[in-house]
Backbone bond lengths (Angstrom), bond angles and torsions (degrees), N, CA, C in turn:
res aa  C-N    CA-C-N  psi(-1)  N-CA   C-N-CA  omega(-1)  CA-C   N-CA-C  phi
1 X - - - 1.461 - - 1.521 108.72 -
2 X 1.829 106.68 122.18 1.827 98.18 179.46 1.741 99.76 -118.29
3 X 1.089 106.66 134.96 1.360 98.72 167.68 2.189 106.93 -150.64
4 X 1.241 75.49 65.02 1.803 101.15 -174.43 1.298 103.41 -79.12
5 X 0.962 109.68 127.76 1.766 131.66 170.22 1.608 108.15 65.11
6 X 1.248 119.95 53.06 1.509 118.71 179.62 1.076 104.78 -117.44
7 X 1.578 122.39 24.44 1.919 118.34 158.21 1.656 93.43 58.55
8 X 1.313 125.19 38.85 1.250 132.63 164.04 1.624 119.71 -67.38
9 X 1.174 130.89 117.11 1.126 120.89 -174.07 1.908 119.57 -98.86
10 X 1.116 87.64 -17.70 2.073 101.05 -172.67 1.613 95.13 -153.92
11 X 1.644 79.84 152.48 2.198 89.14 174.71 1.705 81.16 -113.64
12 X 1.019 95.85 135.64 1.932 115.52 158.85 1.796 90.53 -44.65
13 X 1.445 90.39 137.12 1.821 113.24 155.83 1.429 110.49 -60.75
14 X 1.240 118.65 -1.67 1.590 104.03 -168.30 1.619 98.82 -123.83
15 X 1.138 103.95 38.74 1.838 128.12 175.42 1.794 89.37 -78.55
16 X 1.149 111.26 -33.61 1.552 112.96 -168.79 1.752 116.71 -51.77
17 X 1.260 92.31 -34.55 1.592 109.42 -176.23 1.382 115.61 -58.70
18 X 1.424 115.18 -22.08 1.551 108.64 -173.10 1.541 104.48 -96.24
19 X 1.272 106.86 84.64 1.301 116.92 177.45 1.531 120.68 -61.28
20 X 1.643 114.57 -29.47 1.136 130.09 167.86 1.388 128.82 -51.63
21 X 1.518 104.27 -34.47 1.323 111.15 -162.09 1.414 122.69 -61.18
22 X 1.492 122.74 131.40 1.517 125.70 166.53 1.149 126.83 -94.53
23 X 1.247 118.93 -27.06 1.610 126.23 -172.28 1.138 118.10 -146.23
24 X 1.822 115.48 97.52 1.487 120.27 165.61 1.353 118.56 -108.31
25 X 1.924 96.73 139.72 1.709 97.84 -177.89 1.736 81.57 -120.61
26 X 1.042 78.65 143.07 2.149 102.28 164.56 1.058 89.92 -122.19
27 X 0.824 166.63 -69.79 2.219 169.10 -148.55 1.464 108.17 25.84
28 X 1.333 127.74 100.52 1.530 106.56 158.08 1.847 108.33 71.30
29 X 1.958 85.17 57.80 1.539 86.41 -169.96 2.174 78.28 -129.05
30 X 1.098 106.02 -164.80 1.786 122.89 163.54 1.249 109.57 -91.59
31 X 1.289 138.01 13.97 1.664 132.10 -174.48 1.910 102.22 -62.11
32 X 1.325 109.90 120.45 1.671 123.38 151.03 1.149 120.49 -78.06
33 X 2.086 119.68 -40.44 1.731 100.53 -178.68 2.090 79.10 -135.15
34 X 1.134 87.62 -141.71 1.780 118.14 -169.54 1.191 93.74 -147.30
35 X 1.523 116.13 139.51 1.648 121.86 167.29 1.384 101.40 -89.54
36 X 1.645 103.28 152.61 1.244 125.53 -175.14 1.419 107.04 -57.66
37 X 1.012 124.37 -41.81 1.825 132.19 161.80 1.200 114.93 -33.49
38 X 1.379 147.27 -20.51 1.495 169.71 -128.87 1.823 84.96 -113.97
39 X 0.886 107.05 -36.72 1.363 103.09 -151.49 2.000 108.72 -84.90
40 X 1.480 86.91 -38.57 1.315 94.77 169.19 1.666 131.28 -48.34
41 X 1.290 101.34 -28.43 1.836 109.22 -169.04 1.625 87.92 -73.72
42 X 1.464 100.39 113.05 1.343 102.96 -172.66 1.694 111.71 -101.62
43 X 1.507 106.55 -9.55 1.528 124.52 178.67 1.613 113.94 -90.88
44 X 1.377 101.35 -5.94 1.396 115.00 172.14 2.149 131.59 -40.40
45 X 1.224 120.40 71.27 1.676 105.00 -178.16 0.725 127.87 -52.69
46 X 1.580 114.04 -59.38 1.844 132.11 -160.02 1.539 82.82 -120.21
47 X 1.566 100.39 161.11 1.552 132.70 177.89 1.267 111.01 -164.71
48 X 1.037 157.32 129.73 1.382 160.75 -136.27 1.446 111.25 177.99
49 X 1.341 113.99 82.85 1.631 124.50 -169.77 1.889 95.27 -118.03
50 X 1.139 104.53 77.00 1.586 96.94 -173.75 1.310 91.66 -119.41
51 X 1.496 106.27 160.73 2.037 123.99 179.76 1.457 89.24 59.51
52 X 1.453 130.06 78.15 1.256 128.70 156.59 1.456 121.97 -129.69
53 X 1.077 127.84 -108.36 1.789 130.76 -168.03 1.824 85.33 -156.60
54 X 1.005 149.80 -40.82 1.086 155.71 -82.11 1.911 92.62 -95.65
55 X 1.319 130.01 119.14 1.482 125.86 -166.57 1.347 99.39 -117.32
56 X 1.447 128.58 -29.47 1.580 104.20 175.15 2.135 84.10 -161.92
57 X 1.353 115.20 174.07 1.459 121.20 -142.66 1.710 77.97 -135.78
58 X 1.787 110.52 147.57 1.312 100.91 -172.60 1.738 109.14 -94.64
59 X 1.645 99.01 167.90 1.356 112.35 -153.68 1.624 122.41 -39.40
60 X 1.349 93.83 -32.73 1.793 112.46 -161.62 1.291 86.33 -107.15
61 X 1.328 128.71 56.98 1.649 120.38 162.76 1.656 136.70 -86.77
62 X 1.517 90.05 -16.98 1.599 109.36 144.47 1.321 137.58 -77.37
63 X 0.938 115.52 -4.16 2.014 116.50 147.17 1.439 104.41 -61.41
64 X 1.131 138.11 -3.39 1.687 114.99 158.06 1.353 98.39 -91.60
65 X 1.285 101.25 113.70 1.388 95.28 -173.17 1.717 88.01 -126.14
66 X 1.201 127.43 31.55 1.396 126.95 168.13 1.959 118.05 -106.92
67 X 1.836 93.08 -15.82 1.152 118.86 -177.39 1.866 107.41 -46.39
68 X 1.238 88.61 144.76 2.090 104.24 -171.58 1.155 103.75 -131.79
69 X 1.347 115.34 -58.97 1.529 124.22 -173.99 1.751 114.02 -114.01
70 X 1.507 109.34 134.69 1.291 96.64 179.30 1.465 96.80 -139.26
71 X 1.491 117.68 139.39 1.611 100.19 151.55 1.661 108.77 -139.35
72 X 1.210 93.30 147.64 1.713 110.55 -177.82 1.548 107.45 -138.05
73 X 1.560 92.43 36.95 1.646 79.92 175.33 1.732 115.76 -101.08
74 X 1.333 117.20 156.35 1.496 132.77 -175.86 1.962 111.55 74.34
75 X 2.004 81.88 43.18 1.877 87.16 171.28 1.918 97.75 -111.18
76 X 1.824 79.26 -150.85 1.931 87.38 -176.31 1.215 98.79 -131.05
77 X 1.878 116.92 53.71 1.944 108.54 -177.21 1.346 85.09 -80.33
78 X 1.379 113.04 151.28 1.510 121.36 150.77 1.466 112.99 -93.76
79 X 1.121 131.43 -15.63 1.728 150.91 -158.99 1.471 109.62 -156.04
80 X 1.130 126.54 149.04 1.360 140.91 119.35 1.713 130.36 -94.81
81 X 1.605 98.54 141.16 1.560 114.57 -162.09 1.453 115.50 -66.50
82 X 1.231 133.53 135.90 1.327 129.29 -158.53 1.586 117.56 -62.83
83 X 1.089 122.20 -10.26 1.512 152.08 175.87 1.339 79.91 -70.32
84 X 1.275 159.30 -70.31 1.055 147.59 -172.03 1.435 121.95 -12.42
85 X 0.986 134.51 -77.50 1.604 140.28 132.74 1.265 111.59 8.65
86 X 1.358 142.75 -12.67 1.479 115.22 -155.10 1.912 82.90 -119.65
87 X 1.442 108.22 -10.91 1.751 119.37 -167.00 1.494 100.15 -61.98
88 X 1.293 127.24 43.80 1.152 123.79 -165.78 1.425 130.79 -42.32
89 X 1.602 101.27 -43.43 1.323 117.11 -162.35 1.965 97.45 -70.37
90 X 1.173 144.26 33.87 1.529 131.15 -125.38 1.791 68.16 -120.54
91 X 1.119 117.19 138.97 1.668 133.65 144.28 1.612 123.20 -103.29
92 X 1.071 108.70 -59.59 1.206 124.82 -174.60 1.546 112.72 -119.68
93 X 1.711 96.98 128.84 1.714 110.71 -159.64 1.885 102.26 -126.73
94 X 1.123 115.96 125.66 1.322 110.70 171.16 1.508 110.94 -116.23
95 X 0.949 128.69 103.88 1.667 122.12 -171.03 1.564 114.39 -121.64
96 X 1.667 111.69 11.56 1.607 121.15 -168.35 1.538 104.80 -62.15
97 X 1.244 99.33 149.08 1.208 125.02 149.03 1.780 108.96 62.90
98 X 1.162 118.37 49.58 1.426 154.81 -158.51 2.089 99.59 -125.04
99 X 1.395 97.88 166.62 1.777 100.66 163.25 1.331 128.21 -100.17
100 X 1.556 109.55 27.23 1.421 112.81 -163.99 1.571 109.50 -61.56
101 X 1.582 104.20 153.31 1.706 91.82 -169.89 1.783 85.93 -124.42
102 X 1.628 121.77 -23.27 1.427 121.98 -153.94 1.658 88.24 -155.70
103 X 1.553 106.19 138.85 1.580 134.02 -166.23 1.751 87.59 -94.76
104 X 1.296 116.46 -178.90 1.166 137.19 173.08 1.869 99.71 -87.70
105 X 1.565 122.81 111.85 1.328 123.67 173.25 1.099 115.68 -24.52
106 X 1.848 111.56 -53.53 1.219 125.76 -161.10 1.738 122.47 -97.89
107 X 1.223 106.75 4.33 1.400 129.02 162.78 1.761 116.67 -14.00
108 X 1.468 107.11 -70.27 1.257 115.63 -178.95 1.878 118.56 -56.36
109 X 1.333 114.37 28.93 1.297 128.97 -166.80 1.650 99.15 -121.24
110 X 1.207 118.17 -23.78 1.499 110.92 -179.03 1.375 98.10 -85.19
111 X 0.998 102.17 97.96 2.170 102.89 174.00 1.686 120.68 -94.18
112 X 1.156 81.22 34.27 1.505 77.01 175.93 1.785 94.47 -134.91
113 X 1.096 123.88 2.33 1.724 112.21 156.25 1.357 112.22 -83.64
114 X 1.346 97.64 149.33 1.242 132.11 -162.58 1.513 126.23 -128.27
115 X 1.399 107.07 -32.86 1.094 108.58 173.59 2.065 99.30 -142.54
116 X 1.514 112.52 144.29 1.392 125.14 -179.29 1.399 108.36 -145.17
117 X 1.463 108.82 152.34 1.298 103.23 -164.15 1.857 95.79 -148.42
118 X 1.183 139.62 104.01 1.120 133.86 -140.99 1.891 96.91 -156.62
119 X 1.431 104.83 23.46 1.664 112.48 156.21 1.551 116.07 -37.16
120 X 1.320 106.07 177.13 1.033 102.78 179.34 1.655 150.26 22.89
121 X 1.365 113.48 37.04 1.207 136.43 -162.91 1.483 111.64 -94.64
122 X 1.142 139.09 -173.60 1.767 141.30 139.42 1.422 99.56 -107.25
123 X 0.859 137.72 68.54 1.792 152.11 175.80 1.703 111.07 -95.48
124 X 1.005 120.45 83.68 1.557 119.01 178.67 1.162 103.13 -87.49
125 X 1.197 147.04 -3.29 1.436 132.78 165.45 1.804 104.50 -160.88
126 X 1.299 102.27 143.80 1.271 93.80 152.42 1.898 144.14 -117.88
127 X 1.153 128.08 -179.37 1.506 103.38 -170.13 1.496 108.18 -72.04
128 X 1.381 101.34 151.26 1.567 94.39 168.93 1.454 134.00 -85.16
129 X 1.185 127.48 13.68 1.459 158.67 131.30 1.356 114.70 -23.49
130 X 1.655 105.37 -34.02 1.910 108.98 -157.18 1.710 86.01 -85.58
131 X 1.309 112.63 2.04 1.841 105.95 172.47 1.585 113.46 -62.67
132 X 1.565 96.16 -37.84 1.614 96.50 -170.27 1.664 109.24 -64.24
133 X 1.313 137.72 8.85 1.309 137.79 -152.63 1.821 98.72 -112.90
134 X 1.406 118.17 125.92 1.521 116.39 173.51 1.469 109.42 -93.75
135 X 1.833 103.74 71.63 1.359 112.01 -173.28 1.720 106.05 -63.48
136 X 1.278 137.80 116.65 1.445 129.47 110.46 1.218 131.78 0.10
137 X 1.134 115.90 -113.59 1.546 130.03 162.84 1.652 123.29 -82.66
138 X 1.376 138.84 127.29 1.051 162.69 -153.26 1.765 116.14 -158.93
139 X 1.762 100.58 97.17 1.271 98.59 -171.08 1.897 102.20 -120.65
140 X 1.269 110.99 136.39 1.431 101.30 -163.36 1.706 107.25 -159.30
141 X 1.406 98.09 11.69 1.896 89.79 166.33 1.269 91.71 -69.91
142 X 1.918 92.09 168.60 1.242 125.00 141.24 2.059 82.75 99.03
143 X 1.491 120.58 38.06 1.186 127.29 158.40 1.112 113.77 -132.77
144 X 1.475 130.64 139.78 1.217 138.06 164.71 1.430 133.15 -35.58
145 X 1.796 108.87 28.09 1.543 91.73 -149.76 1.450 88.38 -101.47
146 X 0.877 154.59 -77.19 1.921 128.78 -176.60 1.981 131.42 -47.30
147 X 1.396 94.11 -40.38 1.660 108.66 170.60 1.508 101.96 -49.95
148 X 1.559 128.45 -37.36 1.681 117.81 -173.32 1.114 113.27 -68.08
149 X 1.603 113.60 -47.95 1.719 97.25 -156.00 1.142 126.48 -88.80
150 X 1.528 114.29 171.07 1.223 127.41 159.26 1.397 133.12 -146.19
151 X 1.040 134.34 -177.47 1.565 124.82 -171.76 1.404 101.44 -49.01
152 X 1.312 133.76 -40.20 1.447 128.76 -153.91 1.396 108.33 -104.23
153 X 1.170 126.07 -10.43 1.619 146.64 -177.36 1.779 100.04 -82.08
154 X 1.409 105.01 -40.81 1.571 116.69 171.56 1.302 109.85 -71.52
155 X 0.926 124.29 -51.63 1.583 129.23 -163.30 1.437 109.01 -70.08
156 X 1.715 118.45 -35.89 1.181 125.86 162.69 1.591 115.59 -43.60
157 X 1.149 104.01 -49.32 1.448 115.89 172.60 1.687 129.43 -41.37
158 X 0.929 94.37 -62.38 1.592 121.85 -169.86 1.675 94.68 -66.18
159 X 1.355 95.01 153.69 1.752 118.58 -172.59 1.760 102.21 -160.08
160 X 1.132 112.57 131.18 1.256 115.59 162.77 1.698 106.92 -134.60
161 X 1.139 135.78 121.28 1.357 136.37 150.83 1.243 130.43 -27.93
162 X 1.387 113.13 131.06 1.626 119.14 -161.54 1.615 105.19 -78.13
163 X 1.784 116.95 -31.62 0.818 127.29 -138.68 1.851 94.85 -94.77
164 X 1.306 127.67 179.48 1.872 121.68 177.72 1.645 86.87 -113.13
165 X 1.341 133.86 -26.06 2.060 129.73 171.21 1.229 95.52 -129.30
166 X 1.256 99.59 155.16 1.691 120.02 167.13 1.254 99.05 -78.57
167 X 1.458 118.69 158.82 1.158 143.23 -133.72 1.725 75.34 -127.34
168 X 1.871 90.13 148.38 1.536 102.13 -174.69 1.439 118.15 -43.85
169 X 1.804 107.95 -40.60 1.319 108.86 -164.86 1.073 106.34 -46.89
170 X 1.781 112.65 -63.42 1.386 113.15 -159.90 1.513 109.03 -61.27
171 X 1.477 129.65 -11.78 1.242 115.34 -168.66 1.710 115.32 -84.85
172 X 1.411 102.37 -37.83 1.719 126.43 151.31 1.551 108.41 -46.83
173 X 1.041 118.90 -40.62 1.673 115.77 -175.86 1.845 102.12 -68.93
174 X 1.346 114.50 -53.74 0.905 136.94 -150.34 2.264 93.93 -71.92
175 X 0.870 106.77 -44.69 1.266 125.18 -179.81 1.866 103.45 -67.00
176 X 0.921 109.59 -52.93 1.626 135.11 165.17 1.452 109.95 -36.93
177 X 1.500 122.82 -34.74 1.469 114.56 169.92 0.991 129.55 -116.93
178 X 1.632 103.88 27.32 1.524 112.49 156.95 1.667 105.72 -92.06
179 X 1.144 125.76 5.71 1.767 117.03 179.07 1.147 107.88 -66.73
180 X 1.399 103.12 132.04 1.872 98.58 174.06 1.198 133.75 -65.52
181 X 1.494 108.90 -19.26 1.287 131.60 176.86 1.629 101.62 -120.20
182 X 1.886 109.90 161.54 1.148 117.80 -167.78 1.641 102.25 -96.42
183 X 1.421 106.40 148.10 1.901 102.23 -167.27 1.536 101.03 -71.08
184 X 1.516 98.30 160.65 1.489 113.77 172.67 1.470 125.49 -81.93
185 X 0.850 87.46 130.76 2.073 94.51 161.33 1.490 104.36 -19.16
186 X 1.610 113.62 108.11 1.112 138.47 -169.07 1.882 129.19 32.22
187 X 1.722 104.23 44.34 0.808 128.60 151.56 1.318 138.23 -44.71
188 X 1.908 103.48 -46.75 0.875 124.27 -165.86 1.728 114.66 -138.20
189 X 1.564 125.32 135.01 1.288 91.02 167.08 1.079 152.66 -75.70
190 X 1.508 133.38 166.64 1.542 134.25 -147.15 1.467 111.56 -69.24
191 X 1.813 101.38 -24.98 1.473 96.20 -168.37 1.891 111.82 -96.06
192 X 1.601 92.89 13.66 1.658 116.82 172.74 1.528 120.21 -95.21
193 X 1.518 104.69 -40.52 1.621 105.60 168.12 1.376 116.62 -73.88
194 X 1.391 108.46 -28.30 1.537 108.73 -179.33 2.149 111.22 -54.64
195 X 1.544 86.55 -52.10 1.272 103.67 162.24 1.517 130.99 -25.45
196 X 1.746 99.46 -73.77 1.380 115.84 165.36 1.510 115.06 -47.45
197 X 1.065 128.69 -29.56 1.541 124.38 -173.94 1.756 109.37 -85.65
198 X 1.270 113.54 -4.95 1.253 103.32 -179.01 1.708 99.90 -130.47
199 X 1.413 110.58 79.93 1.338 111.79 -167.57 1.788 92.62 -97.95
200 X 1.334 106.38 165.36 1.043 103.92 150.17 1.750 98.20 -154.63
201 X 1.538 108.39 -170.85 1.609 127.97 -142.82 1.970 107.97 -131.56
202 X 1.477 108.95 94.40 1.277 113.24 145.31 1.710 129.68 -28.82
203 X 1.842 108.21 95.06 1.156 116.56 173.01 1.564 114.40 -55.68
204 X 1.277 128.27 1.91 1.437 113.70 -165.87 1.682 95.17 -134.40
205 X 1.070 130.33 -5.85 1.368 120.99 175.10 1.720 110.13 -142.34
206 X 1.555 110.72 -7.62 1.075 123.50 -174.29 2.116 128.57 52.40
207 X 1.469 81.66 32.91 1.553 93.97 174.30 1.571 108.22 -98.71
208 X 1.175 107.87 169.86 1.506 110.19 168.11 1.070 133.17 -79.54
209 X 1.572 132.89 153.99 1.304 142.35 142.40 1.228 130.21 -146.10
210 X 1.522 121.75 178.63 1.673 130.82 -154.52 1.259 89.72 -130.62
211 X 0.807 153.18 -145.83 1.800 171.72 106.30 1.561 97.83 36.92
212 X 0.970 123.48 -86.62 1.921 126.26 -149.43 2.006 81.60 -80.31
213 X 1.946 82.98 122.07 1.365 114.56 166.42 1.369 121.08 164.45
214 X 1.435 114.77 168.13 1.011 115.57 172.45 1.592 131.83 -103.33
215 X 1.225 126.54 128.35 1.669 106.82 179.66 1.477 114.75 -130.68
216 X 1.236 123.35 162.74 1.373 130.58 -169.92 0.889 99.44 -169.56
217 X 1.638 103.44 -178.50 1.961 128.24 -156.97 1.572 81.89 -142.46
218 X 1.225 116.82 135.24 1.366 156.58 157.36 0.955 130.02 -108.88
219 X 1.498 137.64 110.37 1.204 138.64 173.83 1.434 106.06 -98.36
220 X 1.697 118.88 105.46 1.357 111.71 170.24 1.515 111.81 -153.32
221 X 1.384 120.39 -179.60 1.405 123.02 -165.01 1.209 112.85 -97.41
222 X 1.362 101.09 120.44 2.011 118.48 172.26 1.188 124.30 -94.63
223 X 0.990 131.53 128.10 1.771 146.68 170.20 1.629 92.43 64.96
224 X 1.202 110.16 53.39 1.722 116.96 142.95 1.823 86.71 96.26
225 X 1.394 139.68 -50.40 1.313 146.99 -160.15 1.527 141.14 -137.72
226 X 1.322 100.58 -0.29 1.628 121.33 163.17 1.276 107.67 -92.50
227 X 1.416 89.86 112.73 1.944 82.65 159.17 1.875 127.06 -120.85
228 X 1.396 92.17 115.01 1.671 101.62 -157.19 1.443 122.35 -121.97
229 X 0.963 121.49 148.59 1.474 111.58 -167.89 1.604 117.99 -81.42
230 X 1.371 116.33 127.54 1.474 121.53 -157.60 1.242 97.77 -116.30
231 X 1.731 147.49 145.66 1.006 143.59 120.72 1.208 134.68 -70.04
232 X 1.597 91.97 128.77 1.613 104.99 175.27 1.214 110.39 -101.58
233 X 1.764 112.05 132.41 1.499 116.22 173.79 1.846 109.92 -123.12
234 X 0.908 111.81 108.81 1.589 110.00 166.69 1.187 123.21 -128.79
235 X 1.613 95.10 161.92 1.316 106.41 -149.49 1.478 130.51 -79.57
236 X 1.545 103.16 -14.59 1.578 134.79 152.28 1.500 98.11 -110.04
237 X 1.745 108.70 156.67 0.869 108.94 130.65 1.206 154.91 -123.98
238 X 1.358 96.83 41.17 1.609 132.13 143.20 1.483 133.53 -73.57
239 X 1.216 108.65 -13.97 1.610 129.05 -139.32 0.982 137.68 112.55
240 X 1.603 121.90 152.10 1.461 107.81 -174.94 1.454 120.17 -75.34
241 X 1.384 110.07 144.07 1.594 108.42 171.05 1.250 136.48 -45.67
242 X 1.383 121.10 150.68 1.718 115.56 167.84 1.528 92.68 -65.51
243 X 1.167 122.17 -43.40 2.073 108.92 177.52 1.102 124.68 -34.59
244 X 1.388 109.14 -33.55 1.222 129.34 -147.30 1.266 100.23 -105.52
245 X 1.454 132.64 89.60 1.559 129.62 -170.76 1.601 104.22 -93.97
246 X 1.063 85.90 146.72 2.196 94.13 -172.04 1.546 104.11 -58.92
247 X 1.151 144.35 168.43 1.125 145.93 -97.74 1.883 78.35 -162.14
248 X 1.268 108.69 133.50 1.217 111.86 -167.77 2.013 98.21 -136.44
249 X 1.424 133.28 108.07 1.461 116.55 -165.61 1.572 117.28 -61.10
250 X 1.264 110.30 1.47 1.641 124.27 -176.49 1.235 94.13 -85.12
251 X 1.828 148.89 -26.31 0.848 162.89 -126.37 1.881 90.85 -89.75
């Protein structure tokens, strides 16, 4: 299905229905979001929504998990949704010239891209995860990522834990987002969901954590000849935990 450059402003919610579909271009239309229906075309390869409005991609955008080709370049994402990660099947990524400021932690898990293209961004670092990737092509001027730093821009960065174990909470927290389902109205305590809402993602095993970890700035070389500054976050910093089960994109 092409419907490129038709000053399109919205896709009908009932985009969901074409279960069949393999190949949608919007290209160089007026789109601001994607309907949640988008998500459903589960036979979906290529998608190519580039030169649009496009400011953030909906939640469940990793249920295309048949997806190969994507491009979203010349929108206004500031982010992509952590569901991102699950787009496994993804080879080829166009994401230039967008407001991205922060990659998906868990990025370096789609092993089957090959080629990314993430120009023109506000990207001051990327995860150090994107090592696991046998990038090809890797295009990434025109981001702030050497012109920013400095000794104190790094140091901002960095976190090490005061503590030698994480503290029950975090280990209960951490256990907490493996439920398949989300807890109930006072299931849990308040100062535990709060918790749960501010998760974040182990670059080296891709499990979670809250508080107890380690982080740093790396300056090293990507796809054979970039050398860029990557953050590393783990979940010990000793190593990752037995709590801490590796990160599976079916997850």
């Amino acid at each position: 299905l092409n419907v490129t450059n038709n000053a399109i402003r919205t896709l009908p919610e009932s985009i969901r229905n074409l279960r069949q579909l393999d190949e949608l271009c919007v290209h160089a239309n007026h789109l601001s979001e994607l309907p949640d229906g988008i998500c459903q075309l589960s036979k979906l390869s290529s998608f190519y929504a580039g030169t649009n409005a496009l400011g953030h991609l909906p939640a469940d955008f990793g249920n295309l998990c048949e997806l190969s080709e994507l491009d979203l370049s010349h929108n206004e994402l500031v982010s992509l949704p952590e569901s991102f990660v699950k787009c496994t099947s993804l080879e080829r990524v166009w994401l230039s010239e967008n407001r991205l400021r922060v990659l998906p932690t868990r990025i370096g898990w789609l092993s089957r891209m090959s080629e990314l293209h993430i120009q023109g961004n506000q990207l001051r670092y990327l995860p150090s995860s994107i090592h696991r990737l046998r990038l090809y092509t890797l295009t990434s001027s025109g981001n702030p990522f050497l012109t920013f730093w400095s000794k104190s821009a790094v140091r901002k960065l960095e976190l090490k834990p005061r503590e030698h174990v994480p503290r029950l909470e975090e280990l209960a927290a951490r256990a907490g987002t493996k439920r398949p389902m989300p807890p109930r109205t006072g299931e849990l305590p308040p100062a535990l969901l709060t918790m749960l809402r501010q998760v974040n993602w182990c670059t080296n095993c891709g499990g979670p954590y809250f508080g107890y970890a380690r982080r740093r700035l790396l300056f090293t070389t990507v796809a054979m000849y970039y050398r860029l500054p990557l953050l590393e976050e783990r979940c010990s910093p000793q190593g990752c935990l037995a709590a801490c089960a590796p990160f599976s994109p079916s997850d």
